[in-house]
MMTF fields as JSON, N, C-alpha, C and O atoms, coordinates in Angstrom:
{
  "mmtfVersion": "1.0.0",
  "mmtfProducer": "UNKNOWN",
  "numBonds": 255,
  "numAtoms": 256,
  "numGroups": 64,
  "numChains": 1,
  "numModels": 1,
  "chainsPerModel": [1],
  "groupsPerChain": [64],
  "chainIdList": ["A"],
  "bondAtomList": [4, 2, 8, 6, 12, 10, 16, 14, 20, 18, 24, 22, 28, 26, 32, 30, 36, 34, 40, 38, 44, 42, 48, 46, 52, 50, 56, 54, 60, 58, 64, 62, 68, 66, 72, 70, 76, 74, 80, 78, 84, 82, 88, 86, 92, 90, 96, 94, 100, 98, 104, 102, 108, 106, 112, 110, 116, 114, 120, 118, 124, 122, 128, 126, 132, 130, 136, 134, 140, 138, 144, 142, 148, 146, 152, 150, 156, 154, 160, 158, 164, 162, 168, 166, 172, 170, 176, 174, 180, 178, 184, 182, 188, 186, 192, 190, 196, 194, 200, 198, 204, 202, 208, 206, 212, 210, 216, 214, 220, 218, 224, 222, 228, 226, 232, 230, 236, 234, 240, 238, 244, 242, 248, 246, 252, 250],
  "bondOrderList": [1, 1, 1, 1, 1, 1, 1, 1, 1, 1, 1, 1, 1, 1, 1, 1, 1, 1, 1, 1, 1, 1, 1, 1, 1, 1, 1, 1, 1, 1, 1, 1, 1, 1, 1, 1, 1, 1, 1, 1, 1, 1, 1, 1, 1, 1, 1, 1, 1, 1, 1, 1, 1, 1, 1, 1, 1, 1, 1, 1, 1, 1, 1],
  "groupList": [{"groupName": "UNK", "atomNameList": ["N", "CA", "C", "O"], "elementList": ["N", "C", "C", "O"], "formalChargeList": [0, 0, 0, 0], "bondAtomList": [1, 0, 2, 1, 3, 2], "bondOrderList": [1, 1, 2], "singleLetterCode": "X", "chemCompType": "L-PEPTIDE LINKING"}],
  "groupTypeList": [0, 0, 0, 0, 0, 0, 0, 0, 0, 0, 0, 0, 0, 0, 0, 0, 0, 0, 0, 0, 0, 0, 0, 0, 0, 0, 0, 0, 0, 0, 0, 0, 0, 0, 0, 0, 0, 0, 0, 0, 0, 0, 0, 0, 0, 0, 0, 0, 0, 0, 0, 0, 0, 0, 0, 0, 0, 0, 0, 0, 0, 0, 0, 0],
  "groupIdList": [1, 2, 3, 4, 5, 6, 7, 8, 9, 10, 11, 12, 13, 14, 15, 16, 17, 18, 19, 20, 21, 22, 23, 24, 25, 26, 27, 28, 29, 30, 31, 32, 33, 34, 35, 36, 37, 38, 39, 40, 41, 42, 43, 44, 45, 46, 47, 48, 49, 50, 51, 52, 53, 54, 55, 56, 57, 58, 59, 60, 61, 62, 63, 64],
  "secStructList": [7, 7, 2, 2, 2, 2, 2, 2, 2, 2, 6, 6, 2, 2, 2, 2, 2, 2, 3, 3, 3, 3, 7, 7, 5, 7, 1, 1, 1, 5, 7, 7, 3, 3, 3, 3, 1, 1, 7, 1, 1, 7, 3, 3, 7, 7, 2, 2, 2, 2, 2, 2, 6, 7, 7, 4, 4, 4, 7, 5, 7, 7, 7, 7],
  "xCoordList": [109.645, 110.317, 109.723, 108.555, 110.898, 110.181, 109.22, 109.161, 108.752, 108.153, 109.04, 108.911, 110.358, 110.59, 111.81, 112.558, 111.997, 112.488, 111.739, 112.235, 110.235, 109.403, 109.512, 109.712, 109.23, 108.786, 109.859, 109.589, 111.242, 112.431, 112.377, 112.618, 112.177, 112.16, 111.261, 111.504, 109.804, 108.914, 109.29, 109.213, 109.773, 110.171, 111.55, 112.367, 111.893, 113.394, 113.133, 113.699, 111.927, 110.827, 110.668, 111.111, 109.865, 109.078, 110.17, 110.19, 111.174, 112.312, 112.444, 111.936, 113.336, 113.659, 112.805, 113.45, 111.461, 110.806, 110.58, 110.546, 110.436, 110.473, 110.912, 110.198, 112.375, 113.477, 113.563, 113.278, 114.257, 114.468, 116.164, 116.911, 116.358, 117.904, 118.116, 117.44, 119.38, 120.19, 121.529, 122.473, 121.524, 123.524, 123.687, 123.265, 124.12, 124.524, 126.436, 127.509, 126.32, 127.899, 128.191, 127.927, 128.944, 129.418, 130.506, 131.304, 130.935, 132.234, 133.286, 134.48, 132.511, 133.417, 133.841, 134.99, 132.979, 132.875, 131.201, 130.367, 130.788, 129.83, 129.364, 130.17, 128.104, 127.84, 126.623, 126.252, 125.755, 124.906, 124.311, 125.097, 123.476, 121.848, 121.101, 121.151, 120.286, 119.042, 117.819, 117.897, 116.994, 115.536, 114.199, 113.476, 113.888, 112.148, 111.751, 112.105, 110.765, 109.592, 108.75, 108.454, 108.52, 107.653, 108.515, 108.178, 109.539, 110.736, 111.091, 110.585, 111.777, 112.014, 113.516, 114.242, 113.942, 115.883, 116.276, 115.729, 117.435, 118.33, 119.376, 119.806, 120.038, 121.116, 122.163, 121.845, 123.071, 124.321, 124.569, 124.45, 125.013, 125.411, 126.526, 126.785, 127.169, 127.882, 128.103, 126.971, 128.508, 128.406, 128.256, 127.46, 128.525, 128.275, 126.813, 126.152, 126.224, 124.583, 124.172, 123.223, 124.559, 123.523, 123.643, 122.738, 125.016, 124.525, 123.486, 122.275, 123.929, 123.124, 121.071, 120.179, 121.082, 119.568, 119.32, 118.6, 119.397, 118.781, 118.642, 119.419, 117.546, 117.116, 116.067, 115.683, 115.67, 115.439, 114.163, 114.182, 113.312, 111.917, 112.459, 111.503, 113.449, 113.398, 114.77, 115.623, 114.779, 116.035, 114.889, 113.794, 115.693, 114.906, 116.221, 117.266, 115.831, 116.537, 117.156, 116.515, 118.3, 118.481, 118.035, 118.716, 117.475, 117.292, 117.684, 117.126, 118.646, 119.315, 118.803, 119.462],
  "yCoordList": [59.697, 60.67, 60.632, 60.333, 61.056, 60.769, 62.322, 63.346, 62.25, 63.874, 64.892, 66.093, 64.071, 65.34, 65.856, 66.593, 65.42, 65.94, 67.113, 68.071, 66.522, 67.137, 68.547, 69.509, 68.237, 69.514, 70.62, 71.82, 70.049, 71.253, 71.325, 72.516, 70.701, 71.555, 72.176, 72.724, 72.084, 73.263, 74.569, 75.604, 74.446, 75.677, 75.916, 76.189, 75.869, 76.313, 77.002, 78.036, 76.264, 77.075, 78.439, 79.516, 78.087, 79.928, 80.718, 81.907, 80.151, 81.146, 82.07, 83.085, 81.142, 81.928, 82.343, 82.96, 82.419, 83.142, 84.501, 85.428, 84.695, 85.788, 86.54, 87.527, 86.595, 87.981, 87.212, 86.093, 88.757, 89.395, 88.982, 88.727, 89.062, 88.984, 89.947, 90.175, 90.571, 91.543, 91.415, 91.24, 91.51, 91.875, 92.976, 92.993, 93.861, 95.36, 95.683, 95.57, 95.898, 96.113, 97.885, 98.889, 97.524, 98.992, 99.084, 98.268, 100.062, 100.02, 99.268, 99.563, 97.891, 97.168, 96.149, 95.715, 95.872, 94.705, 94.216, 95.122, 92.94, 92.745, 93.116, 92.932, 93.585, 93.538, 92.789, 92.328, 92.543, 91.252, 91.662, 92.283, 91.778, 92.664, 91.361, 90.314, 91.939, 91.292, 91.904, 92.975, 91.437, 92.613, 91.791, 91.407, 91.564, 91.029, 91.596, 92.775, 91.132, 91.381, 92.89, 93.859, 92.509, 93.612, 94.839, 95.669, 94.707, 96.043, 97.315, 97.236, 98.15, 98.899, 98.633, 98.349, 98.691, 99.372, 97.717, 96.745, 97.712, 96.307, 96.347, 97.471, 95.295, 95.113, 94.217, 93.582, 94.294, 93.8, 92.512, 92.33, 90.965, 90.24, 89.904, 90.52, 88.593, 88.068, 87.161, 87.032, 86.793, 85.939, 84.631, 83.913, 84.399, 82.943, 82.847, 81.896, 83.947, 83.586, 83.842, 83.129, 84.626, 84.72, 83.627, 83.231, 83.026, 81.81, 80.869, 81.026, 79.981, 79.544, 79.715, 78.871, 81.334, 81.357, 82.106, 83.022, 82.225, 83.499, 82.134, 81.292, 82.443, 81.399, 82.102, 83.241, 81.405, 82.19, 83.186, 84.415, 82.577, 83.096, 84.08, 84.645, 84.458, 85.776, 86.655, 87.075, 86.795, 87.41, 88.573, 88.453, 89.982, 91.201, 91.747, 91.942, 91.999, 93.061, 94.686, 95.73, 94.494, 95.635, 97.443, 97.875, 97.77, 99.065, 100.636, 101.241, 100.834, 102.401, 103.446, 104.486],
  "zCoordList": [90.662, 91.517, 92.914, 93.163, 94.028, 95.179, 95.855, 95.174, 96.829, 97.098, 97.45, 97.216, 98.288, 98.205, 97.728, 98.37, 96.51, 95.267, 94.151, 93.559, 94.172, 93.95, 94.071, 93.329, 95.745, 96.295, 96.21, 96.26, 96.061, 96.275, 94.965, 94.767, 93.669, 92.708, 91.96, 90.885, 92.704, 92.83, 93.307, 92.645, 94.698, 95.375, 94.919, 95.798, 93.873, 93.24, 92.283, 91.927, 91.634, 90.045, 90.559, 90.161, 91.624, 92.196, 92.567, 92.251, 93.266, 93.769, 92.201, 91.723, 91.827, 90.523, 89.755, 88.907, 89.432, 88.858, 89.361, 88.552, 90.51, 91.673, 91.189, 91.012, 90.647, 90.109, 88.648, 88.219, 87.992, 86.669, 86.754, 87.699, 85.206, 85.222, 84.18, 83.176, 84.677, 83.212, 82.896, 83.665, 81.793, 81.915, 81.34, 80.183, 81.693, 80.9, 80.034, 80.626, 79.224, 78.866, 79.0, 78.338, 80.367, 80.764, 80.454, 80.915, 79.598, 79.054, 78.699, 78.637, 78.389, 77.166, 78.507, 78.587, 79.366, 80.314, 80.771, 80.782, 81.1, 81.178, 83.011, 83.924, 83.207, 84.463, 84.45, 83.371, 85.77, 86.15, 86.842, 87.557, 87.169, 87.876, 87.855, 87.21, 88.971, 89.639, 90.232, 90.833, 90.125, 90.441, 91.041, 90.122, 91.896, 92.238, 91.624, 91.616, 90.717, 90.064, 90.413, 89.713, 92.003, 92.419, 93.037, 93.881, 92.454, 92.635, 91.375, 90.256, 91.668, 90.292, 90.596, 89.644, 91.622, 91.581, 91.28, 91.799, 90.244, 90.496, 91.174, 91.435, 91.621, 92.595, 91.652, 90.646, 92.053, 91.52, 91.743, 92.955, 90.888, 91.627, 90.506, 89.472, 91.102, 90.1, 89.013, 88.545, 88.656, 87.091, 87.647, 87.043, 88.123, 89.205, 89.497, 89.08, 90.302, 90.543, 89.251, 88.925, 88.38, 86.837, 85.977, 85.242, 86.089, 85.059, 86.155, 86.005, 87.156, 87.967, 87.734, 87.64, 87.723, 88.295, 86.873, 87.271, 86.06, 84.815, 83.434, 82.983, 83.223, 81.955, 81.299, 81.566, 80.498, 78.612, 79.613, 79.544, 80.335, 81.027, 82.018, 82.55, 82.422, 83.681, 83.193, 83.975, 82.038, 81.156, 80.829, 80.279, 81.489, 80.452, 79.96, 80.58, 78.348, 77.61, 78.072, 78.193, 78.222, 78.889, 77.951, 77.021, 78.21, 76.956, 77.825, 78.74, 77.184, 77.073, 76.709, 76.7]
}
């Protein structure tokens, strides 16, 4: 591999480790949240950035 292939998919690792992922089922539809780590409030995104950036390691269980 060359470096700087490397290097962008180092700094793609940390990006996405950075934030949390959720999906919540609000009334019988799915929604998609996002959170930095060092945050409490989540923000909304769409199903497009969650499949993209959310994998088995930055997936939290949503609990009610």
């Amino acid at each position: 591999m060359n470096k700087p292939l490397i290097k962008y998919l180092l700094r793609e690792a940390l990006i996405s480790e950075s934030f949390q992922y959720q999906i919540r089922d609000i009334g019988g539809s799915d929604v998609f949240y996002k959170k930095n780590k060092s945050e409490k409030l989540w923000t909304f995104i769409d199903k497009e950035e969650y499949d993209e950036n959310a994998n088995k390691n930055n997936i939290v269980k949503y609990k009610n």
